[in-house]
Legacy VTK file of the C-alpha trace (Angstrom):
# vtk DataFile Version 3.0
C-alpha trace
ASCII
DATASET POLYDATA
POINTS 194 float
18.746 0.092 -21.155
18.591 3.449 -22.212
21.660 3.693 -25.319
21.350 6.524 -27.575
23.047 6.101 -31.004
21.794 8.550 -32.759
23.453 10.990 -35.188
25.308 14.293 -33.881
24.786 16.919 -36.208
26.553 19.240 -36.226
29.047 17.787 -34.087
32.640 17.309 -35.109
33.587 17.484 -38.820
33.737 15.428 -41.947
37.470 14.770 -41.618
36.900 13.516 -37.729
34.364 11.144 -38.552
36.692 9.276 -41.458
39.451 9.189 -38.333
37.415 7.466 -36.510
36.039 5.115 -38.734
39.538 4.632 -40.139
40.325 3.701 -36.485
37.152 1.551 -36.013
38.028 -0.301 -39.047
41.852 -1.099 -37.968
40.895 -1.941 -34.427
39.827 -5.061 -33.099
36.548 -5.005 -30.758
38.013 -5.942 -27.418
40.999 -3.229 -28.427
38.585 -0.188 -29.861
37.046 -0.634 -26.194
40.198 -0.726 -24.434
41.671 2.148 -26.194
38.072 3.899 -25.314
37.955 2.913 -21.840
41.411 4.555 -21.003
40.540 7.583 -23.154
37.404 8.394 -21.566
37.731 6.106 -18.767
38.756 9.010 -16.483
36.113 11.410 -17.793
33.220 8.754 -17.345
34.085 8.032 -13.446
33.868 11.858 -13.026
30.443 11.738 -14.788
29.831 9.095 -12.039
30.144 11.574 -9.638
27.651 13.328 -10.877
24.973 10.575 -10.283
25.944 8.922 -7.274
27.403 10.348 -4.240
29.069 6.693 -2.563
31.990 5.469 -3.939
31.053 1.610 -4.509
27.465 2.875 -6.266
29.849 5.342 -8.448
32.043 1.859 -9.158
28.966 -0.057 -10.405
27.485 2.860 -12.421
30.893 2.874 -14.088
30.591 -1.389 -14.393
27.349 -0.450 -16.009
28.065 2.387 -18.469
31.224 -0.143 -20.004
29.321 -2.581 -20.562
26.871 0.001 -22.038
29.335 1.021 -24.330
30.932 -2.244 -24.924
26.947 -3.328 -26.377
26.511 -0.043 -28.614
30.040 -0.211 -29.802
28.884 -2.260 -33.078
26.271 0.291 -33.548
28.678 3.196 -33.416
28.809 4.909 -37.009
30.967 7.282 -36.460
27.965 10.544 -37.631
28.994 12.400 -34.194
32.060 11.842 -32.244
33.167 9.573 -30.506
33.519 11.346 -27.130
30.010 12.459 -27.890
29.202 8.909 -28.459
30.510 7.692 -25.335
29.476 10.750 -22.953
25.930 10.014 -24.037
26.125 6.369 -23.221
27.246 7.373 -19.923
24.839 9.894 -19.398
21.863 7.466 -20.033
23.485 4.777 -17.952
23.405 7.729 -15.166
19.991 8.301 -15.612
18.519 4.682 -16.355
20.836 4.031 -12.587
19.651 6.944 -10.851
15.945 6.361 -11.608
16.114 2.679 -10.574
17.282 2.887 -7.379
14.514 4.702 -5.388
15.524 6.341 -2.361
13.519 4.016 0.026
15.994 1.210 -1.331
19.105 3.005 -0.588
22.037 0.871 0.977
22.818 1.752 4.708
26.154 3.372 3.999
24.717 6.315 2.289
22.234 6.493 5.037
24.735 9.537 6.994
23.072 8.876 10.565
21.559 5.549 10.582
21.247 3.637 13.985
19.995 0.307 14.667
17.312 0.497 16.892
16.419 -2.578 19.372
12.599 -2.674 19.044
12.331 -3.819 22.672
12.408 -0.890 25.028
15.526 -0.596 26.965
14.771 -2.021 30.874
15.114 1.155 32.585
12.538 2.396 29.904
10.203 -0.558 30.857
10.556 0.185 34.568
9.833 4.094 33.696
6.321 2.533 31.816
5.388 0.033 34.270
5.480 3.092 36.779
3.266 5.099 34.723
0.868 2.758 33.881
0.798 1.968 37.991
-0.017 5.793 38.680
-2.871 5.906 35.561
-4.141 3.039 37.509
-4.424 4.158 40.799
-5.087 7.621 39.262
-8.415 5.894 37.567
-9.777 4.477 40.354
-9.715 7.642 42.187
-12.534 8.584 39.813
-16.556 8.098 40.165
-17.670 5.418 38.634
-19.254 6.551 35.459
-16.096 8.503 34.694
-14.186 5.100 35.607
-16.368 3.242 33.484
-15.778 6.001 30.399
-12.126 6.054 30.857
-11.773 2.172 30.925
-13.899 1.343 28.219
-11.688 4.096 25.764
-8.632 2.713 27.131
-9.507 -0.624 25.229
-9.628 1.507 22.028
-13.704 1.462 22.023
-15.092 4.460 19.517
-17.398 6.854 21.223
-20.580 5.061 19.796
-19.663 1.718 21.010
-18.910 3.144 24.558
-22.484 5.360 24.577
-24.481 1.777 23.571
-22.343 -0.351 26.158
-23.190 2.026 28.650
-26.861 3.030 27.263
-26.234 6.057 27.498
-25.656 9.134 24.256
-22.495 9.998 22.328
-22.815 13.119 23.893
-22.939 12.033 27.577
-19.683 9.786 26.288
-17.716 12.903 25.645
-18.598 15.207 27.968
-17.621 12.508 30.548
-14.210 11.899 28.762
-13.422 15.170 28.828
-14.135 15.457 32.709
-12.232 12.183 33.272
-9.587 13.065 31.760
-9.313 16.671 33.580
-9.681 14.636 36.860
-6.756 12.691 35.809
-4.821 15.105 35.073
-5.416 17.187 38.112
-4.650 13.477 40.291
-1.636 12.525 38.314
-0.245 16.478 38.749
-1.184 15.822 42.540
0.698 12.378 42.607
4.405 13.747 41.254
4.718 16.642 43.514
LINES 1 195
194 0 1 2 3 4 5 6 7 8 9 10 11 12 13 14 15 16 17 18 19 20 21 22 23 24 25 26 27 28 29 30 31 32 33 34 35 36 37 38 39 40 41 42 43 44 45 46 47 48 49 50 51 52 53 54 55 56 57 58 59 60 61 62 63 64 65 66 67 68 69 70 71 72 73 74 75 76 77 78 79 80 81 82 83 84 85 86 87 88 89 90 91 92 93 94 95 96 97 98 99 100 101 102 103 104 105 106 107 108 109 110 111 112 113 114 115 116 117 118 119 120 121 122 123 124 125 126 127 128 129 130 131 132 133 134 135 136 137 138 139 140 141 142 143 144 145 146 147 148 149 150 151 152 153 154 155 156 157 158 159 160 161 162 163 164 165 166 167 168 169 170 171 172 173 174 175 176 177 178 179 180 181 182 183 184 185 186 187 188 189 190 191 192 193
């Protein structure tokens, strides 16, 4: 947890510093926070804003930097101001908060357009693939056989070099027969949809 006490120089005067030790010194704990937290209460959950754009993150940032202050309050010795003191507290606890929740671990409400996605394809989407995968099929067999044999083999994901030694035959003669397969497909499946 990122709480920085150190001294303000420069910041507030002599005569502010003795106020607020006088009023450290005359205040109980739990009431020296109180009286803090509706002080600077306001300011702080404006500060939130800064950090966090959703409204329940921006209510546990806040949950966060009181309890911040609430742990440095004993350290407090009064050599800057207290506001300073207490802006500073929050402004770490904004940081420490912003930098430990990555944006892959954001909560779906601040996701603006999420939608839940069914991984299964929708059925008229499965009828619309079973149809394609009818016409490739017919489509391939239209072809000679060593274009046939090319296309079917790199339709079960083979590499180039495993086709050209199943086959016996070179790399080369692998891809220039691809690339006439697939031509010839494309040319039958054109043929097929008009």
């Amino acid at each position: 947890m990122l709480v920085d006490t150190t001294p303000c120089p420069g910041i507030g005067g002599y005569d502010e510093r003795a106020r607020a030790m006088n009023k450290a010194t005359a205040e109980s704990a739990q009431q020296r926070f109180d009286r803090i937290m509706r002080e600077y209460g306001p300011a702080l959950s404006r500060l939130t804003a800064g950090y966090e754009k959703v409204a329940s993150v921006r209510e546990e940032l806040m949950q966060e930097i009181a309890l911040a202050i609430w742990q440095a309050l004993p350290q407090f010795r009064g050599e800057c101001s207290e506001r300073t003191f207490v802006y500073r507290i929050g402004h770490n606890r904004g940081l420490t908060h912003t930098y430990r929740r990555p944006a892959a671990h954001q909560r779906l409400d601040e996701l603006p357009h999420l939608e839940l996605v069914d991984p299964q394809p929708r059925p008229d989407q499965q009828v619309a693939t079973i149809d394609q995968h009818d016409r490739l099929r017919s489509a391939i067999q239209t072809l000679p056989l060593t274009y046939r044999q090319v296309v079917m083999l790199w339709l079960e994901d083979l590499a180039q070099a495993d086709i050209a030694a199943v086959l016996g035959i070179t790399e080369g003669n692998v891809a220039v027969r691809l690339n006439r397969a697939r031509a010839a497909l494309k040319q039958a499946l054109q043929e097929r949809t008009r």
